[in-house]
KOLSE-511162 format. One line per field, with one value per residue: residue number from 1; residue in one letter; z, y, x of N, C-alpha, C, CB in turn. Coordinates in nm, 4 decimals. Glycine has a CB too. Layout:
<nodes>
resi <- [NUM;...]
resn <- [A;...]
n_z <- [Z;...]
n_y <- [Y;...]
n_x <- [X;...]
ca_z <- [Z;...]
ca_y <- [Y;...]
ca_x <- [X;...]
c_z <- [Z;...]
c_y <- [Y;...]
c_x <- [X;...]
cb_z <- [Z;...]
cb_y <- [Y;...]
cb_x <- [X;...]
</nodes>
This chain:
<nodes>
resi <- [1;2;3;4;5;6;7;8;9;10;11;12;13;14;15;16;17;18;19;20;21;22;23;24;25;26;27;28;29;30;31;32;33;34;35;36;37;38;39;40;41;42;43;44;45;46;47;48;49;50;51;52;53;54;55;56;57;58;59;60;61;62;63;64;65;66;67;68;69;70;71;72;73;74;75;76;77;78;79;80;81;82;83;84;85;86;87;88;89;90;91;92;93;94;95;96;97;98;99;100;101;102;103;104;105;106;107;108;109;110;111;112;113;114;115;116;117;118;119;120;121;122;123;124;125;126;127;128;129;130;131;132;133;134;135;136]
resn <- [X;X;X;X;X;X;X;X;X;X;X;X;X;X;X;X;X;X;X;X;X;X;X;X;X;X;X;X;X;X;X;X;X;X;X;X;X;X;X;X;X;X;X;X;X;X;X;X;X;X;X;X;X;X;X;X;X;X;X;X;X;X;X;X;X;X;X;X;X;X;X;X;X;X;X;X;X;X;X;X;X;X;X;X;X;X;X;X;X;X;X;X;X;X;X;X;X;X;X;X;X;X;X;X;X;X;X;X;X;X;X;X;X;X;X;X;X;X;X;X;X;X;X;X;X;X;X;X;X;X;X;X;X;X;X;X]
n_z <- [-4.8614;-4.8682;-4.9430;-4.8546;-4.5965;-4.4818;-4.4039;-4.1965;-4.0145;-3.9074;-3.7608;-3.6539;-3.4319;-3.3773;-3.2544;-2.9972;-2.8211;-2.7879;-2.6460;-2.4388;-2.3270;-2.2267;-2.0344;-1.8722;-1.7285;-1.5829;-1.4235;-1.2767;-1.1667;-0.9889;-0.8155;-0.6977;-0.5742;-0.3710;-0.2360;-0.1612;0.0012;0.2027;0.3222;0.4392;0.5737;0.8103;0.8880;1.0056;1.2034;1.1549;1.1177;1.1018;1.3261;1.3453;1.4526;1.4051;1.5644;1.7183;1.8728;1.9595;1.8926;1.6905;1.6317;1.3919;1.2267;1.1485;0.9540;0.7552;0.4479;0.2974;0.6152;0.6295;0.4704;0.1728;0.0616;-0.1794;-0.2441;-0.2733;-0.0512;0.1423;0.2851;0.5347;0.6352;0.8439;1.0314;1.2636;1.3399;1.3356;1.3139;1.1932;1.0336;1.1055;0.9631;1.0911;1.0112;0.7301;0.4412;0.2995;0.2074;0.4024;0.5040;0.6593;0.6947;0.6249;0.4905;0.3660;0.1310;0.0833;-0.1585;-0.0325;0.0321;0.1754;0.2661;0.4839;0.8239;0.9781;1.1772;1.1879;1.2438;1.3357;1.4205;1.5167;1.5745;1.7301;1.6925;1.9548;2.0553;2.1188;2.1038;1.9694;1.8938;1.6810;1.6311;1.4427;1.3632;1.0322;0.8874;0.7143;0.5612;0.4471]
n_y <- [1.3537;1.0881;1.0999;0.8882;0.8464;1.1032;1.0846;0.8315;0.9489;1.1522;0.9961;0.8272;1.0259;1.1277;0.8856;0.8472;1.0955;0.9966;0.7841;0.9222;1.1272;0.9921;0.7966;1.0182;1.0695;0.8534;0.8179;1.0916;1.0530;0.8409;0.9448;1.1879;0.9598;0.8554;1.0675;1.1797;0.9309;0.9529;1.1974;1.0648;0.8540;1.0324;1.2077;1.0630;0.9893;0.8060;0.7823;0.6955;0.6537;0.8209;0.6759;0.3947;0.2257;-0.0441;-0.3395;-0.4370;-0.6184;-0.4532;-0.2766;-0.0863;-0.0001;-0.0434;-0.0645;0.0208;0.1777;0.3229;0.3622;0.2980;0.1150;0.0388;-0.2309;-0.4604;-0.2540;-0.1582;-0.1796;-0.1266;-0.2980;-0.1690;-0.2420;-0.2356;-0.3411;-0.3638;-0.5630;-0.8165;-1.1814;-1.3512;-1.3385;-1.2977;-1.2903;-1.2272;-1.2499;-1.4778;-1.3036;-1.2800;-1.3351;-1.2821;-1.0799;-0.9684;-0.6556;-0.2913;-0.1196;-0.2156;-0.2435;-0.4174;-0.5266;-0.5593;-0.6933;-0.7287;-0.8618;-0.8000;-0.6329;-0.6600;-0.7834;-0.6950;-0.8839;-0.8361;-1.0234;-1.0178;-1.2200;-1.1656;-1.2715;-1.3843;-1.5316;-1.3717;-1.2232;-0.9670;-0.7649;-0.6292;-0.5082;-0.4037;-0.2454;-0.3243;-0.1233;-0.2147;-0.0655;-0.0355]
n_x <- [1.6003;1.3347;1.0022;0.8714;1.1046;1.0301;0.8046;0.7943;0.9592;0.8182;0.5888;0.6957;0.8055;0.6012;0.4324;0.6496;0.6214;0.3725;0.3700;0.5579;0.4029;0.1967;0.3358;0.4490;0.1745;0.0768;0.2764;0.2418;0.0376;0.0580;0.2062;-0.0175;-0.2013;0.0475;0.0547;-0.1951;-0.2519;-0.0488;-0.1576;-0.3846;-0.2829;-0.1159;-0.3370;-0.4872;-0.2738;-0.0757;0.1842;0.5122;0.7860;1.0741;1.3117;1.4258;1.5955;1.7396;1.6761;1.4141;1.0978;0.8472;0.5340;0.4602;0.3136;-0.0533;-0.3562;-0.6666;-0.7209;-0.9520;-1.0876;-1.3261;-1.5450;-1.8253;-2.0081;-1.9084;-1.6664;-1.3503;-1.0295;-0.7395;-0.5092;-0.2732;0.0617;0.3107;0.6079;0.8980;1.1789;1.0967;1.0551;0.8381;0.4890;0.1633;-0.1361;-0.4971;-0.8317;-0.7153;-0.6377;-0.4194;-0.1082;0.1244;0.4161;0.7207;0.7539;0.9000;0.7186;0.4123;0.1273;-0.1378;-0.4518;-0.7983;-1.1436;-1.4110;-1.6855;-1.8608;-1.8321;-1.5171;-1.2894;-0.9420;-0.6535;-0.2882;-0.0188;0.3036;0.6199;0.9123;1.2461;1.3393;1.1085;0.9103;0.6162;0.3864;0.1022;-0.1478;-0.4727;-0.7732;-1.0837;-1.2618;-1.5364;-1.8159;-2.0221;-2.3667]
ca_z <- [-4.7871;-4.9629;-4.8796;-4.7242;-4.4714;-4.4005;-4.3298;-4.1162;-3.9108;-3.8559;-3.7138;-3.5404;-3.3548;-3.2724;-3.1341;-2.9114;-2.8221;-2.7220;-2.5250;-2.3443;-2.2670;-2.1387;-1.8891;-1.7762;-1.6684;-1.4916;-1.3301;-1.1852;-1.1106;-0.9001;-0.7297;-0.6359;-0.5223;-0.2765;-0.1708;-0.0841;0.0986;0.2949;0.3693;0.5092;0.7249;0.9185;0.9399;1.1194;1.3009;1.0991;1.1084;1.1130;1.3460;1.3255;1.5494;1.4313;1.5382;1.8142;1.8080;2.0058;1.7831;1.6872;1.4648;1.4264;1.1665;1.1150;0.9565;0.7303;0.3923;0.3961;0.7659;0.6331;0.2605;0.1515;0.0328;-0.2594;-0.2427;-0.2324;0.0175;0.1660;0.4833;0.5490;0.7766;0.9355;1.1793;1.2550;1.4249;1.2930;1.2302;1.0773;1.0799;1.0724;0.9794;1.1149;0.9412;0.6511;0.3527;0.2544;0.2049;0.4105;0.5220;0.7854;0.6087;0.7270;0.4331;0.2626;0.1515;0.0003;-0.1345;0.0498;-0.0493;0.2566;0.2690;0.5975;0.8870;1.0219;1.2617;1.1678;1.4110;1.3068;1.5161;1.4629;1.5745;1.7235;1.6703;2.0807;2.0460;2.1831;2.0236;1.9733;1.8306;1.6863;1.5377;1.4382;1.2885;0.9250;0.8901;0.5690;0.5747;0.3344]
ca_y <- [1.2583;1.0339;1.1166;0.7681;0.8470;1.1927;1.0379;0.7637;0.9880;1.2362;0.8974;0.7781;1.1179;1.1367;0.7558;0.8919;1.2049;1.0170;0.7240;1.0329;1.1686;0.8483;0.7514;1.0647;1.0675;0.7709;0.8981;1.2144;0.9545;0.7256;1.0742;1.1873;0.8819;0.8515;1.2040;1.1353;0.8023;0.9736;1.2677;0.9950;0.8372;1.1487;1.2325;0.9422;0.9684;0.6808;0.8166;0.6176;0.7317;0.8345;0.5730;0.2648;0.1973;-0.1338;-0.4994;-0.4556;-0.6024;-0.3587;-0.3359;0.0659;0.0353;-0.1505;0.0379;0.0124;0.2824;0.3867;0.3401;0.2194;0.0380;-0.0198;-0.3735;-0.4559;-0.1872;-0.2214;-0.0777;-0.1724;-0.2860;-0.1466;-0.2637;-0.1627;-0.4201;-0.3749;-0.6914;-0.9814;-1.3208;-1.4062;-1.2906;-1.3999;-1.2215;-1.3372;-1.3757;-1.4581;-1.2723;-1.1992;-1.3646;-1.1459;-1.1139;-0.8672;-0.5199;-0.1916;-0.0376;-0.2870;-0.2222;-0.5455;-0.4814;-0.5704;-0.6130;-0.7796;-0.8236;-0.7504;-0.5784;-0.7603;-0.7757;-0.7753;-0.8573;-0.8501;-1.1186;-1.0564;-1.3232;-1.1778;-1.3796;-1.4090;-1.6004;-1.2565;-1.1846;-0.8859;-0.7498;-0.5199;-0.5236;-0.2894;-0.2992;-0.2090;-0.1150;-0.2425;0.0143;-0.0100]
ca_x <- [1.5206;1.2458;0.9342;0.8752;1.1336;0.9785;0.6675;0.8316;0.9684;0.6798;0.5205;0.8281;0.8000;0.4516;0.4028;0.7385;0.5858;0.2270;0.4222;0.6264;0.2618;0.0996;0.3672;0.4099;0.0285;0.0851;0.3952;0.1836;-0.1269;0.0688;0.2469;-0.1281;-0.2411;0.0932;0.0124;-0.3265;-0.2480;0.0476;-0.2216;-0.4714;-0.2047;-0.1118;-0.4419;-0.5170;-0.2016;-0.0227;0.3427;0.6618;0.8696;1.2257;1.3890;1.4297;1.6927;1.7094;1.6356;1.3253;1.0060;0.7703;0.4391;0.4575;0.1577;-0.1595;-0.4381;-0.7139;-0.7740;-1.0173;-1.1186;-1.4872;-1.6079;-1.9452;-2.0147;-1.8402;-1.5780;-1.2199;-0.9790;-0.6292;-0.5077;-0.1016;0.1428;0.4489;0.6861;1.0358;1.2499;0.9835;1.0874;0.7257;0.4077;-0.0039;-0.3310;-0.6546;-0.8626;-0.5907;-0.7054;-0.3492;0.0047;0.2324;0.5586;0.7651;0.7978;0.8991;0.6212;0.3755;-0.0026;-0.2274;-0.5612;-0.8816;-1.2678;-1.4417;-1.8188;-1.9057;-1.7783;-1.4199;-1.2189;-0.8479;-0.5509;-0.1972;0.0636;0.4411;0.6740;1.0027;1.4065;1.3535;1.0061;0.8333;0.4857;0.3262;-0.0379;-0.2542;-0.5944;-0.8417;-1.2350;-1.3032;-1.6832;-1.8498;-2.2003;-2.4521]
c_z <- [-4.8718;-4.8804;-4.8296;-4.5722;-4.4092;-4.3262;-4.2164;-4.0192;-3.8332;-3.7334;-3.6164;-3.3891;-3.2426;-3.1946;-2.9694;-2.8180;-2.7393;-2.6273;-2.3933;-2.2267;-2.1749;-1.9740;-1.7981;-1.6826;-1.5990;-1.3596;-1.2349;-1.1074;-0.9978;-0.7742;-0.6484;-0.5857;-0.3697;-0.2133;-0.0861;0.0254;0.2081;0.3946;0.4612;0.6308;0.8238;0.9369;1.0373;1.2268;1.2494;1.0702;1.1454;1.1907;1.3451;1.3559;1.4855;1.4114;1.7103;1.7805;1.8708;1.9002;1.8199;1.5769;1.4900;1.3365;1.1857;1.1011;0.8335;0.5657;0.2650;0.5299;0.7018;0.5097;0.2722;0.0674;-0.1643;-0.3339;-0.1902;-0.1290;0.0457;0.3190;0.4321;0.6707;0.7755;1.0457;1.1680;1.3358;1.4252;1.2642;1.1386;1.1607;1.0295;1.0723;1.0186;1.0856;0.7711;0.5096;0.2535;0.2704;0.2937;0.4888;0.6281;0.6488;0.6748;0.6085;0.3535;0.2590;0.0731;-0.0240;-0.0603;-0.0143;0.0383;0.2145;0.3873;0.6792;0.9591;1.0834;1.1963;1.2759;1.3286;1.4316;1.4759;1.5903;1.6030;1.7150;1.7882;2.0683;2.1132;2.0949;2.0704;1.8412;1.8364;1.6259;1.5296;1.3612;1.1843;0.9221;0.6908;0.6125;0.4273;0.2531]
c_y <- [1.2224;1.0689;1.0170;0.7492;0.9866;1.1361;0.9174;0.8495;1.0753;1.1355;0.8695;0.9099;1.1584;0.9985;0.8363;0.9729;1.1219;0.8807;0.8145;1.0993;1.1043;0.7987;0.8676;1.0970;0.9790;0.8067;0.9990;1.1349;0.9024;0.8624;1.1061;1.0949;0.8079;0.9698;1.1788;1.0413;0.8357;1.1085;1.2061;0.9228;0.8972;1.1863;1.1804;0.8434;0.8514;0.7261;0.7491;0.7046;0.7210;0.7733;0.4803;0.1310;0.0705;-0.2671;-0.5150;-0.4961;-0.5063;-0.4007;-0.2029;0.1060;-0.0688;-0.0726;0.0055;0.1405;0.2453;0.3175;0.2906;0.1999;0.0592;-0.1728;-0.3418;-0.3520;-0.2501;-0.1732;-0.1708;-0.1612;-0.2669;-0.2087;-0.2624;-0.2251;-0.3970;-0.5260;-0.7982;-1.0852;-1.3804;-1.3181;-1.3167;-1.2395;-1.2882;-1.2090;-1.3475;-1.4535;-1.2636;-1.2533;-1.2563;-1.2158;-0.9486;-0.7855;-0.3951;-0.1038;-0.1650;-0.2966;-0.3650;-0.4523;-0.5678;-0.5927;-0.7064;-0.6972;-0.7775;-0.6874;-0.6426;-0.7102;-0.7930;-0.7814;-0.9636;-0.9089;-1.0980;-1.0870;-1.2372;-1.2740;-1.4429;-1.4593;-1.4973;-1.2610;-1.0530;-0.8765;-0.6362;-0.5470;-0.3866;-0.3159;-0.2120;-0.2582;-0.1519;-0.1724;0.0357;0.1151]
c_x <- [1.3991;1.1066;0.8715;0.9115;1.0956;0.8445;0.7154;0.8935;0.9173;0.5774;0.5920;0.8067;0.7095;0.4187;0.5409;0.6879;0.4254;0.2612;0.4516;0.4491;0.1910;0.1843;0.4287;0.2542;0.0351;0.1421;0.3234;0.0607;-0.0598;0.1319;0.1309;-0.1593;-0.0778;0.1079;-0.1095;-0.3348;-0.1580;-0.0866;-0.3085;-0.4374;-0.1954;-0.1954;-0.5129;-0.4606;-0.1196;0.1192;0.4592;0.7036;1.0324;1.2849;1.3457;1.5262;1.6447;1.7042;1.5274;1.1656;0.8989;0.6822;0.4190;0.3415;0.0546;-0.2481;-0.5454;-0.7528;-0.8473;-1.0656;-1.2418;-1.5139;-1.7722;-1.8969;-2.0121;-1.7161;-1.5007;-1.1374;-0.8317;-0.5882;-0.3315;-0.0690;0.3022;0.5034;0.8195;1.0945;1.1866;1.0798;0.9466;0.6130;0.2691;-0.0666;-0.4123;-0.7420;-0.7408;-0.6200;-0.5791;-0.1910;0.0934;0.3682;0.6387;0.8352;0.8236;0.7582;0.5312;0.2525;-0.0711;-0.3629;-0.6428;-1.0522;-1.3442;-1.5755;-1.9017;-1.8137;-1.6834;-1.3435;-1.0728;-0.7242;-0.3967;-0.0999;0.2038;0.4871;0.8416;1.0852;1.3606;1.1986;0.8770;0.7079;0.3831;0.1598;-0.1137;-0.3996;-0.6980;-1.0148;-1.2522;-1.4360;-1.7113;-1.9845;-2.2442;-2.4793]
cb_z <- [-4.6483;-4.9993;-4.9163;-4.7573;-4.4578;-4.4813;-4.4583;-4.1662;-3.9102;-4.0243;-3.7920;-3.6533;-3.4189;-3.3771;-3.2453;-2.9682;-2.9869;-2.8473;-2.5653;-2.4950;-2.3527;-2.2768;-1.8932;-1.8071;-1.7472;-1.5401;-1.4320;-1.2902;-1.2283;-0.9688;-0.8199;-0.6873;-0.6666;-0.2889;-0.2827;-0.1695;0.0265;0.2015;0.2879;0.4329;0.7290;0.9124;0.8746;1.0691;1.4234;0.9654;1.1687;0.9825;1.4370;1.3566;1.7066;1.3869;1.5101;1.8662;1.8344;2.0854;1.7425;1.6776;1.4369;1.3923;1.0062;1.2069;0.9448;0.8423;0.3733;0.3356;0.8930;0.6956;0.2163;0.0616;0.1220;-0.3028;-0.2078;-0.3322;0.1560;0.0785;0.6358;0.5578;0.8367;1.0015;1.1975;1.3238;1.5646;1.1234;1.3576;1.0603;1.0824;1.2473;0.8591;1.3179;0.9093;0.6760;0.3826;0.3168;0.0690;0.5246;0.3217;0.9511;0.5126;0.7675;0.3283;0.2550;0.0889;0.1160;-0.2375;0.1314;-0.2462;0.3799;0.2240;0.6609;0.9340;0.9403;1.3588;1.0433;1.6379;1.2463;1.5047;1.3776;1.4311;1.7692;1.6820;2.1854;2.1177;2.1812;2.0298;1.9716;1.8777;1.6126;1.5954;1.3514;1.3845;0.7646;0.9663;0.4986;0.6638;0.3725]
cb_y <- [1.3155;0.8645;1.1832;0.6859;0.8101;1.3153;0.9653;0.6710;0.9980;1.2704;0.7980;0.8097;1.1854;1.1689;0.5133;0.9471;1.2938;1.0089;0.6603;1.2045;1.1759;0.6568;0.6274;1.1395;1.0529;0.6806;0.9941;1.3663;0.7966;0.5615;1.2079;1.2159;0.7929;0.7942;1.3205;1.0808;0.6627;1.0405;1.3305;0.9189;0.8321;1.2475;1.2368;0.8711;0.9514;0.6224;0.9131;0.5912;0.7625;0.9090;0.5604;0.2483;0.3399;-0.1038;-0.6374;-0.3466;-0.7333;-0.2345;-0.4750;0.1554;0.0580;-0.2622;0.1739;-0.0220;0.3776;0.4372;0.4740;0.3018;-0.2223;0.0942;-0.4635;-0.4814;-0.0889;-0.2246;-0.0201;-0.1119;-0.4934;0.0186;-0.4088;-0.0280;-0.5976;-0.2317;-0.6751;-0.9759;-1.4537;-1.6159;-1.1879;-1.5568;-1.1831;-1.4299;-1.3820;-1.5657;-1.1549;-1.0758;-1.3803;-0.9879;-1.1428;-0.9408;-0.4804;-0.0980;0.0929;-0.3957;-0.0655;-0.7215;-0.4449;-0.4517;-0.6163;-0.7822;-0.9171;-0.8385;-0.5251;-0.8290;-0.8607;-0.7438;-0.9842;-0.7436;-1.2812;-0.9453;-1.4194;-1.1340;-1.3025;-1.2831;-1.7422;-1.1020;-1.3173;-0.7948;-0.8351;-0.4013;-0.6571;-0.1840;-0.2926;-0.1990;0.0806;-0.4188;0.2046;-0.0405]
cb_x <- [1.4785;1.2773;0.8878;0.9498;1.2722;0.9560;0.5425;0.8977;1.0362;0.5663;0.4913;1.0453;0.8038;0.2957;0.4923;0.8326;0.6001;0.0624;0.5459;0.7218;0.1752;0.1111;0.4740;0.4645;-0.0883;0.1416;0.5120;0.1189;-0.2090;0.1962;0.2873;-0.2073;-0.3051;0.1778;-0.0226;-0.4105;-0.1934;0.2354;-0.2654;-0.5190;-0.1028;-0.0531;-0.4929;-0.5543;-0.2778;-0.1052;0.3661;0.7651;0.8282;1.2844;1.3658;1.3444;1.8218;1.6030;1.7355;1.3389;0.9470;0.8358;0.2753;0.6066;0.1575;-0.1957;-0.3537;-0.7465;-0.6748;-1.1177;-1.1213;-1.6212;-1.5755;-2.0490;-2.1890;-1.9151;-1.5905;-1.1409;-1.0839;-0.5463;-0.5763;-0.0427;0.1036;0.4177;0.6731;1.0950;1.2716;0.8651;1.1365;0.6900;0.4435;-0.0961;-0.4198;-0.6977;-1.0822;-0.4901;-0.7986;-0.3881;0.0346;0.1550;0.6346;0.8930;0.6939;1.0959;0.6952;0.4255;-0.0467;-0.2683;-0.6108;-0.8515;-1.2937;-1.3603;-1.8753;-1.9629;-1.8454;-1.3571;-1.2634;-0.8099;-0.6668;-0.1780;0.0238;0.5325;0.6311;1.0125;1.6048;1.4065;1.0390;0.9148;0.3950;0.4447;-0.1189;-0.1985;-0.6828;-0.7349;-1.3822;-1.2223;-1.7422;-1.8486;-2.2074;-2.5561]
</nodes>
């Protein structure tokens, strides 16, 4: 072997070796951070439940994390509908669409009201809303 290609592959090895490194750190980052967010749910009582099975519409989440910002912090509103044909935010910070899991982010300057509308097949309408606090 020339010592060109020893040195090419000493290199070859280590970029390999510090990719392998990097996205596993991600990999464990994004693990903690859906640990944490599943911990904050159930904490605050935010649990899917087992059934969902039916054609009845449902909005089984709507929630806020964290529950309170300061001004200019970010946070995320989730939501959770089963049997939607469409569905509104007010105030409409946020493209959405009928999901059984789907979080957006968030970065509201004051304290808001939000209130989720889904739109059953059978023209039914249901609603939730909740108040995230923006404190100084």
């Amino acid at each position: 072997m020339t010592r060109i290609a020893r040195y090419m592959l000493v290199v070859t090895a280590l970029a390999v070796g510090y990719v392998a490194w990097v996205m596993l750190g991600r990999y464990m980052e994004n693990r903690r951070i859906e640990e944490r967010d599943r911990l904050q749910r159930e904490a605050a009582g935010h649990v899917l439940p087992s059934d969902l099975s039916g054609t009845k519409l449902k909005i089984l989440q709507f929630y806020a994390v964290p529950a309170q910002l300061r001004p200019r912090e970010k946070g995320k509103i989730c939501y959770s509908v089963v049997n939607a044909k469409s569905l509104r935010l007010d105030p409409p910070v946020e493209t959405i669409w009928p999901s059984l899991s789907r979080c957006f982010e968030i970065a509201p300057q004051a304290t808001t009201r939000y209130r989720l509308t889904a739109e059953g097949n059978d023209g039914s309408l249901v609603s939730e809303s909740f108040v995230l606090k923006v404190v100084p």
